[in-house]
N, C-alpha and C positions, 0 to 999 in steps of 0.2 A: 435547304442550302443550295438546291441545284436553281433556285428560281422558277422551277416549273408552271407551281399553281393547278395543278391536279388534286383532284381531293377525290375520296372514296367513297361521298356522300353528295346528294344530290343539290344540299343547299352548303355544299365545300365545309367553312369552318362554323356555321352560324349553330349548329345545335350541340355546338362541345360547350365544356366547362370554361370559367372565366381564364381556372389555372392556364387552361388548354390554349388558349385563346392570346395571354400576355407570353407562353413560351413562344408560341409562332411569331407573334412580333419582334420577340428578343432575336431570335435567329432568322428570320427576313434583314434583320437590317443586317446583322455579323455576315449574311451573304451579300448586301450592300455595300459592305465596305471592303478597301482592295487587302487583300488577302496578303499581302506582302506584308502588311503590320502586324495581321494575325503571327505570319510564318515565325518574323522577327520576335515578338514577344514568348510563343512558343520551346523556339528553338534553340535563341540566343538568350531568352530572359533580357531583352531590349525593347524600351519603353518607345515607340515611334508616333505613337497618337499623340503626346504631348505634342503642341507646338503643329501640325500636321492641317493647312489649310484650307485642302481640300474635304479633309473631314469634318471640320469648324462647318464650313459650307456645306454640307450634304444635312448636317445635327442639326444644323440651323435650320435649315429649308425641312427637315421634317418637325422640327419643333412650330417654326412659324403656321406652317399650312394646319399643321393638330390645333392650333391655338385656334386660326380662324376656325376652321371646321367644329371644332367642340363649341365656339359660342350662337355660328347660327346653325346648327342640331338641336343645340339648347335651346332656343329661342323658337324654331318653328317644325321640330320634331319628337325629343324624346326628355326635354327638361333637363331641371340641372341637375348634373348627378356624373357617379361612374360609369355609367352606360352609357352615355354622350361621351365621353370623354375617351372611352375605349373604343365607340367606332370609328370616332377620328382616328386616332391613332392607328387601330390597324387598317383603316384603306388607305392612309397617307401612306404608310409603311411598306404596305401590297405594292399600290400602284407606284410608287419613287422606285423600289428595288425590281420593279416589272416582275413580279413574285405571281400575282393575277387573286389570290384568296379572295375569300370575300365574306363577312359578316352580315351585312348587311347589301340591302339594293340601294345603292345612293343612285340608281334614277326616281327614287324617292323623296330627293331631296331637294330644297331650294335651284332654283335658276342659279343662284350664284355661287351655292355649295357646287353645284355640277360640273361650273365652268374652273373652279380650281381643281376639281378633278378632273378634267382635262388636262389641263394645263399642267399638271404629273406628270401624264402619259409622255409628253416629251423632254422629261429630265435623266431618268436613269439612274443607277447608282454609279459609283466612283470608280475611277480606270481601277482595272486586274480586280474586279468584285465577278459573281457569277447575272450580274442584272446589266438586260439590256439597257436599251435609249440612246440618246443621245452622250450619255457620262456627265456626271458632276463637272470633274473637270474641264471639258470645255465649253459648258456653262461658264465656268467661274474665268476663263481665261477671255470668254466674248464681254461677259461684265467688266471685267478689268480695262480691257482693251477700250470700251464704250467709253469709262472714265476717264481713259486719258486723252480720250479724241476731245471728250467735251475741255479739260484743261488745258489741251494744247490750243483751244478757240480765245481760253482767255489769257495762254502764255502764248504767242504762235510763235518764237525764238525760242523756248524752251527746249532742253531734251529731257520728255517725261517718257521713262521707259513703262513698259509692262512688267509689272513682279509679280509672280504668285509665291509668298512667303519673304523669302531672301533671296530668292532666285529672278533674273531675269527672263522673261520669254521671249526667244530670236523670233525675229520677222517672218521668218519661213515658216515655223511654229504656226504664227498666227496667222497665218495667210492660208498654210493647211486646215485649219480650225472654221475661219470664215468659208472657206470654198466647201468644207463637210459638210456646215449648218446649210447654208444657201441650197446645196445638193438635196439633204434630206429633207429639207422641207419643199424642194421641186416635185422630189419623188413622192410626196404625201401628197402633195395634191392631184399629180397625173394619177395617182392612185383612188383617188376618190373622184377625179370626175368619169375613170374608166369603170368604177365599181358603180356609177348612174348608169351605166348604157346598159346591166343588167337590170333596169329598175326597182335598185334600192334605192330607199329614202335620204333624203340630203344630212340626215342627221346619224342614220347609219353609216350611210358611206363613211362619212368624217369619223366617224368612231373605231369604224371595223380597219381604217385607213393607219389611224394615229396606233392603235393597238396593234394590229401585225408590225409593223414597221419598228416598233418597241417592243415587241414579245411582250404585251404585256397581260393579255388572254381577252379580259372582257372589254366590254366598248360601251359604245351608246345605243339607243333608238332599239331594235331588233335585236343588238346583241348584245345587251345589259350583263349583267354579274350574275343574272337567275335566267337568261337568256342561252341560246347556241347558238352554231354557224351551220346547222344542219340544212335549213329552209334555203340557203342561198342557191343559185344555177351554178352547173359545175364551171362554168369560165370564172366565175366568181371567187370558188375555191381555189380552183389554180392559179389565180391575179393573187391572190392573199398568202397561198404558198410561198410564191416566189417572193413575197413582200417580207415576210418573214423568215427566208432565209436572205435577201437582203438585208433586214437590223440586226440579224444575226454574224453575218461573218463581215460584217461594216460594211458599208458602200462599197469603197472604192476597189477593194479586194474584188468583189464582184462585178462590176461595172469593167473594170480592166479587161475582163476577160472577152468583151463585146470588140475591144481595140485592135486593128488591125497591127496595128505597131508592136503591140504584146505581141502577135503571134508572127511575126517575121523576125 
């Protein structure tokens, strides 16, 4: 629930039972989703997922990515079956709610199963969940906003607002949203070309980059899902500390504190 991804075994959840296996999925993603609808339904006996679009989006994105993933597993790892179909599932599940478990070593897997697991490592689960990243939601609010740029090219007197749901998104909103992503993806890369000057490999860096920065535990190259971060130099460790309590307590919280404005 906390999103950790610590396990008391040395290959995390891959030698438990199947039982074992679909409960950790079930309650990875209930730590995915924002706890506010849990609290609601709880407390109040109020139904708030109905209708809730930011969850639509989050169900979806882990539905979509198990979908690809279970058919090329199927195709050039472990056939068709429930065993394909459950390791998609739970590294989508892992890696989206930055949970870190692991089943299996998907640096096992196809070039292109790898690269949507990557491409996890910077989603997150949904504001007020316990899972780092970047958040669902402003995922879903840079899509939104990308749509209406492209409609306003083919309405340019139109006024297309941004909605998420029935809600409008003010300007300021969005403009906080763009200037995060822009941010966290600057500090991903000063992060991985500072993580080269200890000579790690171009595919570690990227990975051990994208993972701290997301809490998400395991990476690529050197620090695979059956991998550590033991091997790295200690400047290494302490670049990835700090990286990691950067995705942790959000950017800007942190970055503020460097402002001389802040402190006068």
């Amino acid at each position: 629930m906390a999103t950790g991804g610590f396990s008391i075994y040395n290959d995390s959840f891959n030698s438990q039972t199947i039982f074992i296996q679909y409960v950790v999925i079930f309650f990875m993603l209930m730590a995915g989703i924002n706890f506010t609808l849990h609290g609601k339904l709880i407390l109040s006996r109020e139904n708030h997922y109905k209708g809730n679009r930011e969850l639509f989006f989050f169900l979806g994105i882990i539905g979509l990515f198990t979908l690809v993933l279970f058919i090329d597993t199927s195709i050039n790892n472990y056939g068709w079956g429930e065993y394909s179909l459950r390791q998609a599932l739970f590294v989508t599940s892992s890696i989206t709610t930055t949970t870190g478990y692991g089943t299996v070593d998907y640096l096992t897997w196809s070039s292109f199963a790898q690269m949507l697991v990557f491409a996890l490592f910077f989603i997150g689960g949904m504001a007020g969940s316990t899972g780092g990243g970047i958040k669902v939601i402003r995922i879903l609010v840079v899509v939104k906003y990308a749509a209406a740029e492209v409609r306003k090219l083919i309405h340019p007197h139109g006024i297309i607002p941004v909605k998420v749901g029935s809600s409008s998104v003010p300007d300021d909103v969005i403009k906080n949203t763009l200037g995060f992503l822009a941010f966290y993806l600057g500090i991903f890369l000063v992060i991985t070309v500072a993580l080269s000057f200890f000579n790690v490999d171009m595919v570690t860096a990227i990975g051990a980059s994208a993972s701290a920065l997301g809490n998400i535990g395991p990476g690529f190259g050197g620090v695979g899902p059956y991998d550590h971060y033991g091997w790295m130099a200690d400047g290494a460790k302490w670049l990835l500390s700090f990286a990691m309590l950067l995705g942790r307590l959000e950017l800007f919280t942190v970055i503020v504190l460097f402002s001389r404005t802040f402190w006068k």
